[in-house]
C-alpha positions as CSV (number, residue, x, y, z in Angstrom):
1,X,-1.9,-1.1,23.0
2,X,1.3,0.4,22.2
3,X,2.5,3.8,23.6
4,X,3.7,6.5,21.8
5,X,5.8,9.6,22.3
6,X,4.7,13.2,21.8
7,X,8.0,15.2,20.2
8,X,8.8,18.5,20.7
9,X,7.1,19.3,17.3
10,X,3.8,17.5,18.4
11,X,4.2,14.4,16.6
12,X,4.2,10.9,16.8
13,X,5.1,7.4,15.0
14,X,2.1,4.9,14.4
15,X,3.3,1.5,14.5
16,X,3.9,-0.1,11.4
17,X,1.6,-3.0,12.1
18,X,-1.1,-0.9,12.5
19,X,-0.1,1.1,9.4
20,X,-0.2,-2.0,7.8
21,X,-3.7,-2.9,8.8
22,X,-5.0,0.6,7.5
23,X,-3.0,0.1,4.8
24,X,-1.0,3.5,5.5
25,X,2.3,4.2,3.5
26,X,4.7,7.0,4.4
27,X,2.9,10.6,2.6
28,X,-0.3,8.8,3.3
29,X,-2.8,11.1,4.6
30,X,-5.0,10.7,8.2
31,X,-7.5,13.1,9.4
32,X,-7.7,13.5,13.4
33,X,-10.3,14.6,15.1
34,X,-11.5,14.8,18.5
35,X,-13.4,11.3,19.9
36,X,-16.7,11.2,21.1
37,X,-16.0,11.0,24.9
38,X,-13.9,14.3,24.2
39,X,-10.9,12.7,26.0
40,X,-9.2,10.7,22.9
41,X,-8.2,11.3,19.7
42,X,-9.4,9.3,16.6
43,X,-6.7,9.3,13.4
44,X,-8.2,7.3,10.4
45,X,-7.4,7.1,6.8
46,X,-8.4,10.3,4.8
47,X,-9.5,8.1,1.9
48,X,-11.5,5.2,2.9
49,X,-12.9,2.7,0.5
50,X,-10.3,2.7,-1.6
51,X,-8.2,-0.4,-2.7
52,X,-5.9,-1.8,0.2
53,X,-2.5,-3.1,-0.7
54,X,-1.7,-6.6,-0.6
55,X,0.5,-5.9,2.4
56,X,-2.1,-5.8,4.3
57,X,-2.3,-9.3,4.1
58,X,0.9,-10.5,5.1
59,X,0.8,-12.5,7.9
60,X,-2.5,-13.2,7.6
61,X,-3.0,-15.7,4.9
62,X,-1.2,-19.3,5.2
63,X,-0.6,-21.8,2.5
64,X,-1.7,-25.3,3.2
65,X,0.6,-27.8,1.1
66,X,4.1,-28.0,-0.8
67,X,5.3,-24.8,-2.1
68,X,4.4,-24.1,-5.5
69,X,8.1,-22.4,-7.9
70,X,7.1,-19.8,-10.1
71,X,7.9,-22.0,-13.2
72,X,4.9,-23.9,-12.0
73,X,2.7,-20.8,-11.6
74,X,3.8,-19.8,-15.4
75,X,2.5,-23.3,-16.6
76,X,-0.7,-22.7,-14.7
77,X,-1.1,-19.6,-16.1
78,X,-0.1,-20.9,-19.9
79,X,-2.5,-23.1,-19.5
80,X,-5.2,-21.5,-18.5
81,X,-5.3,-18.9,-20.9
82,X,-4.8,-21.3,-23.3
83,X,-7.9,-23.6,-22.0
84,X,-9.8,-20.1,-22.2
85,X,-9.1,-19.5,-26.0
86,X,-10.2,-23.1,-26.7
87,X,-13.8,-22.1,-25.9
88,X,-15.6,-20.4,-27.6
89,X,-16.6,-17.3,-26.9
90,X,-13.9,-17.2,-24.4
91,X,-11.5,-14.7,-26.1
92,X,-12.0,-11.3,-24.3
C-alpha cells in the first residue's frame, strides 16, 4: 500500500493507478468520511454507478493474436453494417 504525504494545507495525492481503477479524473469529486473502526479514513467516488472510462481497462485486457490496422477494423465495420441492411428488418 502506498504512502502518502499530508501538506501543509491538509492534502494529499492518490496514486494514479488507483485513480485509474476508480475511474477518478482530475476535478473528480470523493466524499471522505470517517471508517468504521474510527481509526481510518474511507475516500470513495461521490458518484457511484455511473459509467467508468475505458481507462480503466488499460492494462488489464490482452489481445491474443496478430495485431489488427485500423484499415482492417473499417472493413469489418463496412461490412457489418452492410450485412445488417441486407436483412430484413435489420435497418434501425
Amino acid at each position: 500500500m502506498p504512502t502518502m504525504t499530508l501538506s501543509a494545507k491538509r492534502q494529499v495525492v492518490l496514486p494514479a493507478e488507483l485513480c485509474q481503477q476508480l475511474a477518478l479524473a482530475p476535478g473528480g469529486q470523493v466524499e471522505v468520511h470517517l471508517g468504521p473502526d474510527g481509526a481510518s479514513i474511507v475516500i470513495e467516488p461521490a458518484q457511484m454507478g455511473g459509467k467508468k472510462p475505458a481507462s480503466v481497462l488499460f492494462g488489464k485486457v490482452t489481445h491474443r493474436g496478430k495485431p489488427v490496422s485500423v484499415e482492417e477494423m473499417d472493413a469489418a465495420v463496412v461490412a457489418a453494417e452492410s450485412a445488417r441492411q441486407a436483412v430484413p428488418g435489420g435497418e434501425s
